[in-house]
mmCIF file of the N, C-alpha and C atoms, coordinates in Angstrom:
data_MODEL
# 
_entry.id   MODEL 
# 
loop_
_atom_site.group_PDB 
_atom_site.id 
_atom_site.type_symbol 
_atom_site.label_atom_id 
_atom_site.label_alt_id 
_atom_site.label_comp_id 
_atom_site.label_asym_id 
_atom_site.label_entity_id 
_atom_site.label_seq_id 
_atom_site.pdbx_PDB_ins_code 
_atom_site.Cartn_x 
_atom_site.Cartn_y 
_atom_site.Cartn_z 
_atom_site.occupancy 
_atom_site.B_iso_or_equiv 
_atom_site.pdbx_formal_charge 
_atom_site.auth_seq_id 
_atom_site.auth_comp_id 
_atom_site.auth_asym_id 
_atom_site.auth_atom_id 
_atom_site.pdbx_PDB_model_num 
ATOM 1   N N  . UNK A 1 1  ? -8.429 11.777 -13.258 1.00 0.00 ? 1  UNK A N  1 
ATOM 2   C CA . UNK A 1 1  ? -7.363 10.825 -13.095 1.00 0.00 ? 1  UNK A CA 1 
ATOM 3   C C  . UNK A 1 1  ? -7.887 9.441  -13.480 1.00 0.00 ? 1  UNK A C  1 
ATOM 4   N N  . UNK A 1 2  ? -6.939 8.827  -14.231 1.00 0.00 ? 2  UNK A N  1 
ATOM 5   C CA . UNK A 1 2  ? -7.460 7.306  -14.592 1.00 0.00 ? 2  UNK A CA 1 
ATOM 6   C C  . UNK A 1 2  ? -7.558 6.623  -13.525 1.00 0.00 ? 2  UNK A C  1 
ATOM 7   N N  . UNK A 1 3  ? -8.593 5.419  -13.866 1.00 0.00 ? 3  UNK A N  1 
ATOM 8   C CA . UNK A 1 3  ? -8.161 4.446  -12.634 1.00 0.00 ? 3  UNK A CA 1 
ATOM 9   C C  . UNK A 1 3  ? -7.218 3.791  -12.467 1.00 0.00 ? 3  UNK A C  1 
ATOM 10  N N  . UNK A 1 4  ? -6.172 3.662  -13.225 1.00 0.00 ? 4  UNK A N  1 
ATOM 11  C CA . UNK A 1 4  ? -5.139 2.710  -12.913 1.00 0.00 ? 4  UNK A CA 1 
ATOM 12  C C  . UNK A 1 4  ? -4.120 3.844  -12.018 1.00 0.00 ? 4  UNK A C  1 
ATOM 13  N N  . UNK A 1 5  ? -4.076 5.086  -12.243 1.00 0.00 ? 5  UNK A N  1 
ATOM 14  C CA . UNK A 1 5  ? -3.400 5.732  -11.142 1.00 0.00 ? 5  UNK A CA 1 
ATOM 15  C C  . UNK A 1 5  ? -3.704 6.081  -10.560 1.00 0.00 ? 5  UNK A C  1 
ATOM 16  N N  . UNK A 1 6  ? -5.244 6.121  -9.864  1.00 0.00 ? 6  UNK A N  1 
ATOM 17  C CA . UNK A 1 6  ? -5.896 5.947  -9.084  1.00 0.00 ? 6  UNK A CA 1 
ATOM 18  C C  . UNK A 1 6  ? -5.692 5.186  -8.564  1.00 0.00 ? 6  UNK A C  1 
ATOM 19  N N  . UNK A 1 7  ? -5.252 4.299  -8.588  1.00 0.00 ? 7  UNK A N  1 
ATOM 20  C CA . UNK A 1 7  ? -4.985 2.576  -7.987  1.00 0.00 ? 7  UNK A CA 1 
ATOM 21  C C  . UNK A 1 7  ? -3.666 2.701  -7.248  1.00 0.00 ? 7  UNK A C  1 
ATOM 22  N N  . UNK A 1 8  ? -3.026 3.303  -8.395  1.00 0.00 ? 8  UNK A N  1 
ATOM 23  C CA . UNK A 1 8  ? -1.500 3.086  -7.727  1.00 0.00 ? 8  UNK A CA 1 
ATOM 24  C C  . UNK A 1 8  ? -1.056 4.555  -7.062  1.00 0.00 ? 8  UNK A C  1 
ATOM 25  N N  . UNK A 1 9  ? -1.426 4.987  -6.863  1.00 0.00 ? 9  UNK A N  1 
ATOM 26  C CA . UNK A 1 9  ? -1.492 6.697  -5.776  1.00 0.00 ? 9  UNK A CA 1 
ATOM 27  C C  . UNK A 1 9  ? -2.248 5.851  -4.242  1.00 0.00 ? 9  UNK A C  1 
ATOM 28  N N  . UNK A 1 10 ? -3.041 5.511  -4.581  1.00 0.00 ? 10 UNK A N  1 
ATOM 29  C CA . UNK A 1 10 ? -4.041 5.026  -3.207  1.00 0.00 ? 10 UNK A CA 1 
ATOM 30  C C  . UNK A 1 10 ? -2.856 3.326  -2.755  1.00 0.00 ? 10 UNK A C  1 
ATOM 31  N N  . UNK A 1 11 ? -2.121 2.793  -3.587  1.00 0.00 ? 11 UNK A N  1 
ATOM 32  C CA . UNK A 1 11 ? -1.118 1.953  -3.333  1.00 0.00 ? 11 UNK A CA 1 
ATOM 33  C C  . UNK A 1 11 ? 0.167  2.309  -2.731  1.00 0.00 ? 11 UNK A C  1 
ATOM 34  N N  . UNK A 1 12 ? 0.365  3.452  -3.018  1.00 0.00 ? 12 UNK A N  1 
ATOM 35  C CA . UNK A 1 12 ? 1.610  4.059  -2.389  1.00 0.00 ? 12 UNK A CA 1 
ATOM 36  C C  . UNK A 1 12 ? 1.271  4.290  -0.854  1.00 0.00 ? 12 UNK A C  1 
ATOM 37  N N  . UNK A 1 13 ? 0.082  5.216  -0.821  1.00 0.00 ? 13 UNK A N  1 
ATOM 38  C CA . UNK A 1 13 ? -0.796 5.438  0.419   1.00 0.00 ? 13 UNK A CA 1 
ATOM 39  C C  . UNK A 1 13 ? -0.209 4.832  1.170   1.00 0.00 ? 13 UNK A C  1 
ATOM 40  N N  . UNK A 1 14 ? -1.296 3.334  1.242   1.00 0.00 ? 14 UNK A N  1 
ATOM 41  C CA . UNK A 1 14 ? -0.651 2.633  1.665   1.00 0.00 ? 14 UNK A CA 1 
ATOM 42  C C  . UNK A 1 14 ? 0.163  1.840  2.588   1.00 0.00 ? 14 UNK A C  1 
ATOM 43  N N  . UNK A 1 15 ? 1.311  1.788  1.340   1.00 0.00 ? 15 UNK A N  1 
ATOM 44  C CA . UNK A 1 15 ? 2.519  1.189  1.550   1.00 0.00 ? 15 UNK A CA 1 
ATOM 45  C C  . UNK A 1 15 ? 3.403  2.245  2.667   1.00 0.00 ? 15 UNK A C  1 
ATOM 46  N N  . UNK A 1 16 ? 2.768  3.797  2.397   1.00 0.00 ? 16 UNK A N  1 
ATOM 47  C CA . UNK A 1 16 ? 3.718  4.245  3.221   1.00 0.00 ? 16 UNK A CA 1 
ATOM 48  C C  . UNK A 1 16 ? 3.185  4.331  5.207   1.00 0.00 ? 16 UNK A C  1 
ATOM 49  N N  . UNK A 1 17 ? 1.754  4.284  4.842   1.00 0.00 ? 17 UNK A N  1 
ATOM 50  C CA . UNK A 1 17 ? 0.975  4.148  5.888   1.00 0.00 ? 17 UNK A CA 1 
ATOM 51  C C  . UNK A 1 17 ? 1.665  3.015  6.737   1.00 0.00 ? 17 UNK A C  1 
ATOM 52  N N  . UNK A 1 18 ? 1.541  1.772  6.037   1.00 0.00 ? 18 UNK A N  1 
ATOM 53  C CA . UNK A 1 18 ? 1.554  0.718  6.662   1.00 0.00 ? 18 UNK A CA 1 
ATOM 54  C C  . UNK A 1 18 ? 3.318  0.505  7.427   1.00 0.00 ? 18 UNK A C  1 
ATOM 55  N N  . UNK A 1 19 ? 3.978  1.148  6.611   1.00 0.00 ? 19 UNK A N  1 
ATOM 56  C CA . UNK A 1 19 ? 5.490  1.612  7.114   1.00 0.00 ? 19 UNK A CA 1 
ATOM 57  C C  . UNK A 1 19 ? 5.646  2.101  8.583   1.00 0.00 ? 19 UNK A C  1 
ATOM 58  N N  . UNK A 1 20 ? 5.040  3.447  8.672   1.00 0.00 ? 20 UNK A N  1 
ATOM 59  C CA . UNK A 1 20 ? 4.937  3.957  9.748   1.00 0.00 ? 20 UNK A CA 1 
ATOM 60  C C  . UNK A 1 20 ? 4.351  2.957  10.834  1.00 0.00 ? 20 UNK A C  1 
ATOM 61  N N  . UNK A 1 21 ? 3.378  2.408  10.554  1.00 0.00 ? 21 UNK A N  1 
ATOM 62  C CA . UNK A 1 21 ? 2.770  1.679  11.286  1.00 0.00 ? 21 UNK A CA 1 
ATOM 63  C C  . UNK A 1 21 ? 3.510  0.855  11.968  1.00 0.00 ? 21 UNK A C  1 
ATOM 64  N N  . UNK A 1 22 ? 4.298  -0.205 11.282  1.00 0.00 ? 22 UNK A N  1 
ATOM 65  C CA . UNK A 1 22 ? 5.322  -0.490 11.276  1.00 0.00 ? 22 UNK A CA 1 
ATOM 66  C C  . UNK A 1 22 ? 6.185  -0.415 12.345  1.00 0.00 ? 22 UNK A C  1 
ATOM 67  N N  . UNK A 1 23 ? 6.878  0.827  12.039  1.00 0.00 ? 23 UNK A N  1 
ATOM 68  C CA . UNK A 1 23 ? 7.823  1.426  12.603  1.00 0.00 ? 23 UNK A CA 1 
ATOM 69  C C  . UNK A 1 23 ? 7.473  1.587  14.134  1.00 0.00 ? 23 UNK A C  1 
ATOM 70  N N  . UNK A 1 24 ? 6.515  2.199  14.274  1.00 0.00 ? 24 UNK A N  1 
ATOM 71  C CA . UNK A 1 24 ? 5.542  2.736  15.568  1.00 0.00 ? 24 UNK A CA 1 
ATOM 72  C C  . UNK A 1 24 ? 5.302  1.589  16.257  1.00 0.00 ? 24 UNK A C  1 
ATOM 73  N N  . UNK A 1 25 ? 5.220  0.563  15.929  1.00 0.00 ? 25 UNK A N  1 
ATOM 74  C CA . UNK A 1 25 ? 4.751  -0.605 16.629  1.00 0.00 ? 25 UNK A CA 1 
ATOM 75  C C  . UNK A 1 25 ? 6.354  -1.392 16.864  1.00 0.00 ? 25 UNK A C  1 
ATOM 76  N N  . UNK A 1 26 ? 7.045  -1.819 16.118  1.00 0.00 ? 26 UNK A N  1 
ATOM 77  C CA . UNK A 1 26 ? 7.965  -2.125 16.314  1.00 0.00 ? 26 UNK A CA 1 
ATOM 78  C C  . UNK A 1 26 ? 9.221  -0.907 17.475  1.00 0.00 ? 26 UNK A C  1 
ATOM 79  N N  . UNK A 1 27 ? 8.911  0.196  17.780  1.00 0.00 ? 27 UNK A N  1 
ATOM 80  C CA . UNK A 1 27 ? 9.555  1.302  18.612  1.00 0.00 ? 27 UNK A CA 1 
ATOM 81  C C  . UNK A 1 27 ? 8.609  1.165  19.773  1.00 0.00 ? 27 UNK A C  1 
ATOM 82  N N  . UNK A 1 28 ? 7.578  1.216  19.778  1.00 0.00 ? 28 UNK A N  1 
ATOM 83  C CA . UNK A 1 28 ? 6.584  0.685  21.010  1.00 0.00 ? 28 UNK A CA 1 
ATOM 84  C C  . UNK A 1 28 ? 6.362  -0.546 21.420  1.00 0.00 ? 28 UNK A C  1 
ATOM 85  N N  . UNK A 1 29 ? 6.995  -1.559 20.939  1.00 0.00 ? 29 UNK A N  1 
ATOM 86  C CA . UNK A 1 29 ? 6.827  -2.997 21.297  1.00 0.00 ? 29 UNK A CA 1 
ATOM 87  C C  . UNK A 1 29 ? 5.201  -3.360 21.265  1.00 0.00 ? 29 UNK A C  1 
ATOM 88  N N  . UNK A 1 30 ? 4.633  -2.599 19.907  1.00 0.00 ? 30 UNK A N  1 
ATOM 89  C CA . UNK A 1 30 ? 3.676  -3.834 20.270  1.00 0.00 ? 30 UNK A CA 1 
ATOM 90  C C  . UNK A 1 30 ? 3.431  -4.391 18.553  1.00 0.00 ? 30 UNK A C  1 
ATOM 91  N N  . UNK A 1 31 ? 3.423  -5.798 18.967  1.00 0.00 ? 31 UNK A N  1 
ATOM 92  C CA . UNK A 1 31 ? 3.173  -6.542 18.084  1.00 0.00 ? 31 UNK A CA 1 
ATOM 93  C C  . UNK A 1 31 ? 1.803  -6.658 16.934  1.00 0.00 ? 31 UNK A C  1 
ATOM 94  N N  . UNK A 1 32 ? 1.151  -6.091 17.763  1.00 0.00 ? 32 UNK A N  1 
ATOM 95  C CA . UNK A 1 32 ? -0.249 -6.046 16.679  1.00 0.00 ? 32 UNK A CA 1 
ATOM 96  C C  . UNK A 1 32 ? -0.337 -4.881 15.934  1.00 0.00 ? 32 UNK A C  1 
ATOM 97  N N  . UNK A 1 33 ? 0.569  -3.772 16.191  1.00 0.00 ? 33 UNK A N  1 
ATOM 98  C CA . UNK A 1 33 ? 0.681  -2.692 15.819  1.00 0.00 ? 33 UNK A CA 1 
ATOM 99  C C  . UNK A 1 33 ? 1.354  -3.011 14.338  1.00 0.00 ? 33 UNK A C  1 
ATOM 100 N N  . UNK A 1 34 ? 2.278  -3.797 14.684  1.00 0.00 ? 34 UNK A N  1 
ATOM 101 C CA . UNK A 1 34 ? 3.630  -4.165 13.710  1.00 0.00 ? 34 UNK A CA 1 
ATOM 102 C C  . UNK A 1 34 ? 2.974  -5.122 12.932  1.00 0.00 ? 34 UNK A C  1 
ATOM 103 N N  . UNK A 1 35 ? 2.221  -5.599 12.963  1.00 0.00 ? 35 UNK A N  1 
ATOM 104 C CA . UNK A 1 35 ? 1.468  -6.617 12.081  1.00 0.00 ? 35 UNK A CA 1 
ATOM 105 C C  . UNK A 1 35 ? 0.701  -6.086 11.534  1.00 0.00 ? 35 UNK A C  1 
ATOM 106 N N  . UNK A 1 36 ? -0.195 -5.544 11.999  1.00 0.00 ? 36 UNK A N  1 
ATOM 107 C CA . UNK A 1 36 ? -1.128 -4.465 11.376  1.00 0.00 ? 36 UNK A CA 1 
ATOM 108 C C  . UNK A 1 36 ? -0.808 -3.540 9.627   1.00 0.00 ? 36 UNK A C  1 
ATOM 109 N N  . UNK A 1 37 ? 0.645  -2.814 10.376  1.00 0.00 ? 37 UNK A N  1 
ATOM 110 C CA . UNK A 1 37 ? 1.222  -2.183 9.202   1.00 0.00 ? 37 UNK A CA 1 
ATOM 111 C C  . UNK A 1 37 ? 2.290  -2.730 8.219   1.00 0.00 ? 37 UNK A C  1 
ATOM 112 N N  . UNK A 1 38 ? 2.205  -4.297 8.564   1.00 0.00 ? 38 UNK A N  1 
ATOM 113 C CA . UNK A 1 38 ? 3.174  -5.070 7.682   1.00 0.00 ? 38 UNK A CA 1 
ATOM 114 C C  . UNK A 1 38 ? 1.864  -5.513 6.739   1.00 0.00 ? 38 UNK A C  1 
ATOM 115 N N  . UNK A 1 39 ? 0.688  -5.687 6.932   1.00 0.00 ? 39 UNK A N  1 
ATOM 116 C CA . UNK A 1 39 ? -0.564 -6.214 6.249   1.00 0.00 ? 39 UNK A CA 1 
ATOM 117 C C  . UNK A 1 39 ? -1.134 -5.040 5.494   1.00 0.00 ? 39 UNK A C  1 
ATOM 118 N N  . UNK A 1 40 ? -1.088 -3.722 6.052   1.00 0.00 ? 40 UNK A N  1 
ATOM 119 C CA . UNK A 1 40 ? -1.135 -2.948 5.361   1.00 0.00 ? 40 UNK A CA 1 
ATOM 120 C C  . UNK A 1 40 ? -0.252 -2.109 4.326   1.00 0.00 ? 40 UNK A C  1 
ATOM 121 N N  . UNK A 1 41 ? 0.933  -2.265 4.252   1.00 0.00 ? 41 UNK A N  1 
ATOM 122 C CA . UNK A 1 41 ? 2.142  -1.903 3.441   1.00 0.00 ? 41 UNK A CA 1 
ATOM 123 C C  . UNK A 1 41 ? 2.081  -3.255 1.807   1.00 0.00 ? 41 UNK A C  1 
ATOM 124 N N  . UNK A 1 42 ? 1.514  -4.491 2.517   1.00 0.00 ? 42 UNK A N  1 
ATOM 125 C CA . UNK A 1 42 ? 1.294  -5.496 1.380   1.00 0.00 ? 42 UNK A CA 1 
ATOM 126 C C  . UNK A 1 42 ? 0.377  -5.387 0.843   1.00 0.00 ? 42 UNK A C  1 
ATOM 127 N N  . UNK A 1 43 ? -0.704 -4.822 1.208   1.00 0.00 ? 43 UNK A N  1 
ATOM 128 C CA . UNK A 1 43 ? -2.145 -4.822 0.299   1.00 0.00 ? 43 UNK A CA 1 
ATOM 129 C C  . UNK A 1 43 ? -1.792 -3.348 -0.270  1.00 0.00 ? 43 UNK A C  1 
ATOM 130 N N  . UNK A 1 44 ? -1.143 -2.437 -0.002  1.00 0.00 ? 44 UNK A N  1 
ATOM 131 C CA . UNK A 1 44 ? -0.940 -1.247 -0.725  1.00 0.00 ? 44 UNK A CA 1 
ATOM 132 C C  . UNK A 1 44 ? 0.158  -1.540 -1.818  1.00 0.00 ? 44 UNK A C  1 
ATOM 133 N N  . UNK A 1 45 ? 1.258  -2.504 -1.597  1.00 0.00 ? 45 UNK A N  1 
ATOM 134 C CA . UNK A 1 45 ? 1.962  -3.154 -2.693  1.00 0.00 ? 45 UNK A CA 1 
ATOM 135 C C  . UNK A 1 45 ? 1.238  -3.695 -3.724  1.00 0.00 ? 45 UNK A C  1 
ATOM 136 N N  . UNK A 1 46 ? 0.342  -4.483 -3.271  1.00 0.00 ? 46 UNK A N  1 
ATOM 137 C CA . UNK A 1 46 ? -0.847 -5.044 -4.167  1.00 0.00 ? 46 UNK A CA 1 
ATOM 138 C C  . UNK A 1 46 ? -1.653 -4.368 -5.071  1.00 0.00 ? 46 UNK A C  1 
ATOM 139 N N  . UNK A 1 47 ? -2.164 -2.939 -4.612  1.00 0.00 ? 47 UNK A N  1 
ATOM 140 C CA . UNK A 1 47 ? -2.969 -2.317 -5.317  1.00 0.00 ? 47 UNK A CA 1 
ATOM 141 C C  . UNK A 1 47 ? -2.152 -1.754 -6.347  1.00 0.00 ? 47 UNK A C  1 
ATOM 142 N N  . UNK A 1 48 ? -0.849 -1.603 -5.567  1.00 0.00 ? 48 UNK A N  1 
ATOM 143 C CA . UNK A 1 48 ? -0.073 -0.480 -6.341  1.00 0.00 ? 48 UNK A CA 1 
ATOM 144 C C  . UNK A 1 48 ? 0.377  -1.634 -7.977  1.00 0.00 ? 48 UNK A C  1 
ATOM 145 N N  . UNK A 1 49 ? 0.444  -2.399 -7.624  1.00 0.00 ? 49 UNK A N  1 
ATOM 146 C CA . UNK A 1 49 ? 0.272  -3.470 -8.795  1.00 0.00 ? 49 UNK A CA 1 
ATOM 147 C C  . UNK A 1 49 ? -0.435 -3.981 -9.866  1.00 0.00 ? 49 UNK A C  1 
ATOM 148 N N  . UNK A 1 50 ? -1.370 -3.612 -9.024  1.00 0.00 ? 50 UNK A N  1 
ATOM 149 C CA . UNK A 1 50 ? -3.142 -3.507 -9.693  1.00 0.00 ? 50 UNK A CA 1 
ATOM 150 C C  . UNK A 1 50 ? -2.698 -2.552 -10.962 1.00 0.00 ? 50 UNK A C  1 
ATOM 151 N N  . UNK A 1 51 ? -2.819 -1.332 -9.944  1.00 0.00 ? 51 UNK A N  1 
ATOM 152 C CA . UNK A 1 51 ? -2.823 -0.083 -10.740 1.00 0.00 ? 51 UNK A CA 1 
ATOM 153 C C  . UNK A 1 51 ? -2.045 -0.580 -11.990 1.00 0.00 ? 51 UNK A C  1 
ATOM 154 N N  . UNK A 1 52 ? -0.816 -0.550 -12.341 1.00 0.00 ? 52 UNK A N  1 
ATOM 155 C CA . UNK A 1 52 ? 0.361  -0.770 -12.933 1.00 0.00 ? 52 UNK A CA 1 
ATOM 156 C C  . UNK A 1 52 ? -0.322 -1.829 -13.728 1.00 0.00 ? 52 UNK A C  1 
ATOM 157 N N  . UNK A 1 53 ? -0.966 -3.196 -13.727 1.00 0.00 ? 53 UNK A N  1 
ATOM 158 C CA . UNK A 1 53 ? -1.488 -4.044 -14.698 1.00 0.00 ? 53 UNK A CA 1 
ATOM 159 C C  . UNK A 1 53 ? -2.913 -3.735 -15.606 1.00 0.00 ? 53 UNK A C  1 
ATOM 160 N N  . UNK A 1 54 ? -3.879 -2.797 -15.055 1.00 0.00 ? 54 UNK A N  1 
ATOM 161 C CA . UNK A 1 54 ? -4.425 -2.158 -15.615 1.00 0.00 ? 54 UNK A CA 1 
ATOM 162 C C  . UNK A 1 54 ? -4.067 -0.754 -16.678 1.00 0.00 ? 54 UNK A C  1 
ATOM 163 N N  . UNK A 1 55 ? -3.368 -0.301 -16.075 1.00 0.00 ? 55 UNK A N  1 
ATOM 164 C CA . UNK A 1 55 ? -2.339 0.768  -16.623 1.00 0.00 ? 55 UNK A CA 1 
ATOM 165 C C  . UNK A 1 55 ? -2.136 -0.110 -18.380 1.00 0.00 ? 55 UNK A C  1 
ATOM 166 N N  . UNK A 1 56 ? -1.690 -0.698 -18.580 1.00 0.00 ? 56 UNK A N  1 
ATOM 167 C CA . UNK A 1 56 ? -1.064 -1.946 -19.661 1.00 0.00 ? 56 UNK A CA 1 
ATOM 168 C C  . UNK A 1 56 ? -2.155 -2.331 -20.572 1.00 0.00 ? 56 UNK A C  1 
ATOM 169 N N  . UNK A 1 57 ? -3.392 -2.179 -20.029 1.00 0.00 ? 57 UNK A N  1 
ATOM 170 C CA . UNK A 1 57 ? -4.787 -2.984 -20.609 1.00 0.00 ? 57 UNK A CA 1 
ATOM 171 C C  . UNK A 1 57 ? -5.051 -2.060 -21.064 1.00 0.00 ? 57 UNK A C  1 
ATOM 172 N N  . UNK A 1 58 ? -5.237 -0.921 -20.775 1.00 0.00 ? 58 UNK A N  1 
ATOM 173 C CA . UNK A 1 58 ? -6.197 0.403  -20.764 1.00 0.00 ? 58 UNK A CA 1 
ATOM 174 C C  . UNK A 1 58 ? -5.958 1.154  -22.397 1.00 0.00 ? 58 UNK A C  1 
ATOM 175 N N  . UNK A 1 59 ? -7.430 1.480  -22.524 1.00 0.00 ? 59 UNK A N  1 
ATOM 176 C CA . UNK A 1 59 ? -7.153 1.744  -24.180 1.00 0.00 ? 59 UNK A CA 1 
ATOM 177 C C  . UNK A 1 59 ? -6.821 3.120  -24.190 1.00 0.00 ? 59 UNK A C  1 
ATOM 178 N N  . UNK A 1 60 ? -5.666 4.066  -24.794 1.00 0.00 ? 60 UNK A N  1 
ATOM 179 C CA . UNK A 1 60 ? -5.529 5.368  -25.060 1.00 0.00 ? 60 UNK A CA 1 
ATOM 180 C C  . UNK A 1 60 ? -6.558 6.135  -25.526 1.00 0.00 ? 60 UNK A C  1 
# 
């Protein structure tokens, strides 16, 4: 697997990780929970971006 979808597979991760997280914290009232997976859903947006701008560079 290339690295740029390498990048953006491990970005989805993630984004969906950090969702749940999310979710779980915001249904349990706790706030660090919910922060936690709002920081982690953005850095998996990020990578997943990565991926996608390397993707563009990358020689066939």
């Amino acid at each position: 697997m290339r690295p740029s979808t390498q990048d953006q597979v491990a970005g989805k991760i993630h984004e969906v990780k950090g969702a749940i997280k999310q979710k779980v914290g915001h249904v349990t009232n706790n706030p660090d929970m919910e922060g936690e997976g709002t920081g982690e859903k953005l850095a998996g947006k990020v990578q997943k971006k990565i991926g996608q701008v390397e993707k563009v560079f990358e020689k066939p």
